[in-house]
Z-matrix of the N, CA and C atoms (Angstrom, degrees):
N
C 1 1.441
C 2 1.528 1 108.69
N 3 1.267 2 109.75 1 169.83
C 4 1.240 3 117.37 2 -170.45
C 5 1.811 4 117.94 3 -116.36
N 6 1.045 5 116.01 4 126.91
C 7 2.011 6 102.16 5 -175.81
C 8 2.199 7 87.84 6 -73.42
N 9 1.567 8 79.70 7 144.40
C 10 1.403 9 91.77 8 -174.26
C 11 1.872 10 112.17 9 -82.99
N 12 1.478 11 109.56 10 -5.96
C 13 1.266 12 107.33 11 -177.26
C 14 1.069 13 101.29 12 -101.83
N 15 1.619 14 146.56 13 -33.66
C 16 1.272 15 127.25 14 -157.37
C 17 1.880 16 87.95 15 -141.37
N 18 0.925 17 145.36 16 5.96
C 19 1.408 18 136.57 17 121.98
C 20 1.918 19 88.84 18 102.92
N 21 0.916 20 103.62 19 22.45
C 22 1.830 21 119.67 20 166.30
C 23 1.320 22 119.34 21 -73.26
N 24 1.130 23 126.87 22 151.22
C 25 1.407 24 119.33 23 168.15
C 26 1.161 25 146.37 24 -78.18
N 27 1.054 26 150.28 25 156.50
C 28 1.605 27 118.11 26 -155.80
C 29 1.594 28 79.75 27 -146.22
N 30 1.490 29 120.14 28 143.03
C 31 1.360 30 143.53 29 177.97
C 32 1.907 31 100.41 30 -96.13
N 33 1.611 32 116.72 31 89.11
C 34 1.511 33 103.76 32 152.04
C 35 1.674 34 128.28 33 -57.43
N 36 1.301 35 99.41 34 124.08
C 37 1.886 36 84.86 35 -177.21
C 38 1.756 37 85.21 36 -136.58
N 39 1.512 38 94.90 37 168.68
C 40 1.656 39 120.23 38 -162.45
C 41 1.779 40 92.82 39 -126.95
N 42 1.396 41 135.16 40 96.93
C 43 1.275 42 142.16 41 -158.79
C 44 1.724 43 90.32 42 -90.34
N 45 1.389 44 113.05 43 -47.56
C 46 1.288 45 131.54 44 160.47
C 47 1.497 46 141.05 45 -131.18
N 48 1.271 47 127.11 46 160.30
C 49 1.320 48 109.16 47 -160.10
C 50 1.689 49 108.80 48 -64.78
N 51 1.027 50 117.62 49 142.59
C 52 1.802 51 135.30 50 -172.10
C 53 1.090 52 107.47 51 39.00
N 54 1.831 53 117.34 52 42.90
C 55 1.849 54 108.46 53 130.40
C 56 1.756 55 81.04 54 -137.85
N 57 1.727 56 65.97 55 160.81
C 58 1.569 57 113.33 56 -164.81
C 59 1.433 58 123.66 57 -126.41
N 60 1.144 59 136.93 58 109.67
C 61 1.403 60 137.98 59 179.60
C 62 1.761 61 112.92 60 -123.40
N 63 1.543 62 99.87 61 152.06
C 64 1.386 63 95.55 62 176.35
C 65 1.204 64 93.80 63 -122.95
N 66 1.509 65 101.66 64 154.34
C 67 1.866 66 133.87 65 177.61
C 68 1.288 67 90.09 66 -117.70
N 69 1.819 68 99.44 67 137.49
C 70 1.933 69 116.16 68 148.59
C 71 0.925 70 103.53 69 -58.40
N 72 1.911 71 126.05 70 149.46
C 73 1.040 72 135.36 71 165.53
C 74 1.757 73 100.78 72 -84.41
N 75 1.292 74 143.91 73 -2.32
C 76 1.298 75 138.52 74 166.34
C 77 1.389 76 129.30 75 -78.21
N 78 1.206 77 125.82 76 108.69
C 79 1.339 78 129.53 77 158.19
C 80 1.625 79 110.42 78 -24.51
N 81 1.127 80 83.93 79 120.55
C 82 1.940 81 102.25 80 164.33
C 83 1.050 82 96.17 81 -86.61
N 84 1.555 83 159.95 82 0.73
C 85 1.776 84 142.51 83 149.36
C 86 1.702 85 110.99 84 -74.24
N 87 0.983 86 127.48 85 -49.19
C 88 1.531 87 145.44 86 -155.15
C 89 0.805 88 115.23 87 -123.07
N 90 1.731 89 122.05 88 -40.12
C 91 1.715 90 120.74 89 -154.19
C 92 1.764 91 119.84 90 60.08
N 93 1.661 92 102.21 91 21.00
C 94 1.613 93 105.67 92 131.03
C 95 1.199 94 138.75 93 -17.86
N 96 1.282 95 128.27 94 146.58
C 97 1.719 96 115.01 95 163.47
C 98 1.857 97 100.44 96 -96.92
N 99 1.189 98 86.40 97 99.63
C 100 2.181 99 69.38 98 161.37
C 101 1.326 100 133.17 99 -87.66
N 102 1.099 101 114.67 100 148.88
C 103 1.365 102 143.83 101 -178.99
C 104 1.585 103 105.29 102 -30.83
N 105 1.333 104 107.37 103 127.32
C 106 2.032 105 113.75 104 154.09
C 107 1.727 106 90.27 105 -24.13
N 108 1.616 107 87.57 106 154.54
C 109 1.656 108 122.72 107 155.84
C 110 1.590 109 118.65 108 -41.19
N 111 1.015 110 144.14 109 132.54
C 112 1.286 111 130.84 110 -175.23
C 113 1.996 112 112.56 111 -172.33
N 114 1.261 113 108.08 112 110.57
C 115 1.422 114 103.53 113 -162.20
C 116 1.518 115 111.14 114 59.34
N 117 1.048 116 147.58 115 52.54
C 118 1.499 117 156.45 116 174.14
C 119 1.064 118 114.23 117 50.61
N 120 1.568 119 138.43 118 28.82
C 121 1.356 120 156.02 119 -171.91
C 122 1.723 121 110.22 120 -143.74
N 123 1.365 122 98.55 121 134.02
C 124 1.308 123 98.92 122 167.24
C 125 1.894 124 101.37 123 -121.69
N 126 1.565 125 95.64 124 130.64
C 127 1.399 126 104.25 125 179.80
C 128 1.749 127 131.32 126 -104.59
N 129 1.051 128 102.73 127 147.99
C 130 1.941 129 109.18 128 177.99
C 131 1.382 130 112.26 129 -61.91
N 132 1.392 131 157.73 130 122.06
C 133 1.508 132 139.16 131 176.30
C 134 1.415 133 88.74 132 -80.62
N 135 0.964 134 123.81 133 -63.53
C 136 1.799 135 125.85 134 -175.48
C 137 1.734 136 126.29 135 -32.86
N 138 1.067 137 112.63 136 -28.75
C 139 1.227 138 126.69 137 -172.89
C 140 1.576 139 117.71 138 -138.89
N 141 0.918 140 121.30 139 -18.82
C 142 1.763 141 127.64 140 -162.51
C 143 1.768 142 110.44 141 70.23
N 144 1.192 143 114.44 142 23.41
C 145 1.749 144 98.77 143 178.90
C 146 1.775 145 104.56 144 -69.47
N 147 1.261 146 128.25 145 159.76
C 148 1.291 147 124.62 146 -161.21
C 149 2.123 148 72.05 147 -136.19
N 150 1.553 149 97.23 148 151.29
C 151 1.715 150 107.83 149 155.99
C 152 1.569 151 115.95 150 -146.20
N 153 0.826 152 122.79 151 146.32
C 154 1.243 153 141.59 152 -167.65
C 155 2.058 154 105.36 153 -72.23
N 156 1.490 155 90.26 154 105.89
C 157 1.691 156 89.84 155 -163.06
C 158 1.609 157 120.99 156 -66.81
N 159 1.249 158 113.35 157 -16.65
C 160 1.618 159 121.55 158 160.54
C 161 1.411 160 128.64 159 -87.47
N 162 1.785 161 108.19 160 2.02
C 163 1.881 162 94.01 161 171.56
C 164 1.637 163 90.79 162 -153.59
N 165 1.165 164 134.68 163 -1.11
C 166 1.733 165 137.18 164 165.17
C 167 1.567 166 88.51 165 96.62
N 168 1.484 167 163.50 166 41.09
C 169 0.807 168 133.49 167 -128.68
C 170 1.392 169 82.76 168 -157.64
N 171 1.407 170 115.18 169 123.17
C 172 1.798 171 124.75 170 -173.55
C 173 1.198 172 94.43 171 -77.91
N 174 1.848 173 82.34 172 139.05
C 175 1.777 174 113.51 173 -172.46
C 176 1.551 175 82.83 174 -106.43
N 177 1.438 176 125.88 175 -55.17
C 178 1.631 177 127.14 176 -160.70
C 179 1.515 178 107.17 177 -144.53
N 180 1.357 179 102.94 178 117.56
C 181 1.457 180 106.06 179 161.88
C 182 1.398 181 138.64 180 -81.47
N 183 1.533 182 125.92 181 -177.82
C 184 1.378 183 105.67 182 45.93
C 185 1.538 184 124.98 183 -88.95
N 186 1.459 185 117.88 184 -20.54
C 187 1.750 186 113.21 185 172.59
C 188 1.429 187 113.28 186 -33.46
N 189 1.613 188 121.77 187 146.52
C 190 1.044 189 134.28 188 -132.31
C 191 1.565 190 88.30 189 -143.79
N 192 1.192 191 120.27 190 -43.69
C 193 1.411 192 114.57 191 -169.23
C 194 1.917 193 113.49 192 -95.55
N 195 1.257 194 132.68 193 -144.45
C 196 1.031 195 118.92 194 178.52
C 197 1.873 196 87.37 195 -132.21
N 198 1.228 197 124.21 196 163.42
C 199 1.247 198 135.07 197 152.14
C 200 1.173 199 121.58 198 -49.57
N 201 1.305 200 137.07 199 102.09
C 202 1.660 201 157.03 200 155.02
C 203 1.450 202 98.87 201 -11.56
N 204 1.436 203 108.37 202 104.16
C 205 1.783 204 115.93 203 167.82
C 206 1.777 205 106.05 204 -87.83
N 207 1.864 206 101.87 205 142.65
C 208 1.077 207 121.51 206 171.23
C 209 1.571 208 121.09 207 -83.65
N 210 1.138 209 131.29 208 156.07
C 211 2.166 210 91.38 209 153.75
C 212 1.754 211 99.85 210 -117.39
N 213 1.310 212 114.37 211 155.97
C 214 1.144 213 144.15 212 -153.09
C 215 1.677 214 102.27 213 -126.03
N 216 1.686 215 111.05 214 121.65
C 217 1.350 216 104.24 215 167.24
C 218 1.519 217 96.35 216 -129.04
N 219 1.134 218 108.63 217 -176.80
C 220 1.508 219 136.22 218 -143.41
C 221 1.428 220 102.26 219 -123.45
N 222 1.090 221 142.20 220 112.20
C 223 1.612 222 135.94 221 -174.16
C 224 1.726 223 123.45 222 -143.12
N 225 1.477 224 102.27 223 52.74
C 226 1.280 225 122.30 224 -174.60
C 227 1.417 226 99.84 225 117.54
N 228 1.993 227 110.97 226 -100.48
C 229 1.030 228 108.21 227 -158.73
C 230 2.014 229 83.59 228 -130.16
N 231 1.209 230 111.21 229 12.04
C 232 1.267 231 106.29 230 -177.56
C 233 1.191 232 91.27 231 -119.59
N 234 2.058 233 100.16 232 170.32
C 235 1.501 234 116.71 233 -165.86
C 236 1.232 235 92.53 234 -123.46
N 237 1.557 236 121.78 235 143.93
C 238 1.524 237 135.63 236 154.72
C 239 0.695 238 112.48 237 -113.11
N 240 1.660 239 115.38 238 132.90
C 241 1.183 240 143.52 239 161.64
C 242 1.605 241 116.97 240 -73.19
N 243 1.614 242 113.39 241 123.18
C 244 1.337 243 107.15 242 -171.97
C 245 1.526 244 102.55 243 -130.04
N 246 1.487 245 118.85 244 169.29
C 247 1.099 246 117.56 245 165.61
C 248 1.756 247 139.10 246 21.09
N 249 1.764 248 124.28 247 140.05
C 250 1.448 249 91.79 248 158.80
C 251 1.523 250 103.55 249 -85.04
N 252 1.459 251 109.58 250 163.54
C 253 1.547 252 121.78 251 176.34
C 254 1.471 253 102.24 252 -102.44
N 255 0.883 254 123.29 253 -35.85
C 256 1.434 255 118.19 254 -175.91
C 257 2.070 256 110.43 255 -153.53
């Protein structure tokens, strides 16, 4: 999905079954694109920052901040993308 204000990508992920959160795909060090979900980390290629794929939340820097959470609702069988939360 896409954030509707600044046209970025946004990573839907399922931390558990029927909740849903979205992560920026931008590095908070650089403004990188990081990598899909993968082993419960999503990573920087540019730098090596690692984030924690169920709460945006740096595992390894150098990024300093955590990844910008969306919130995500559920509306039948489709997903909305809402707001950033943080």
């Amino acid at each position: 999905m896409k954030d509707p204000a600044s046209g970025d990508t946004v990573y839907i992920l399922q931390p558990k079954a029927g909740q849903y959160c979205g992560l920026s795909s931008v590095c908070t060090h650089a403004g990188c694109t990081v990598d899909p979900p993968r082993n419960g980390a999503l990573s920087c290629p540019c730098h090596g920052s690692k984030f924690d794929a169920a709460t945006g939340a740096v595992l390894t820097g150098p990024a300093v901040k955590p990844l910008p959470k969306y919130t995500v609702t559920k509306d039948g069988d489709r997903l909305d993308l809402g707001a950033q939360s943080s």
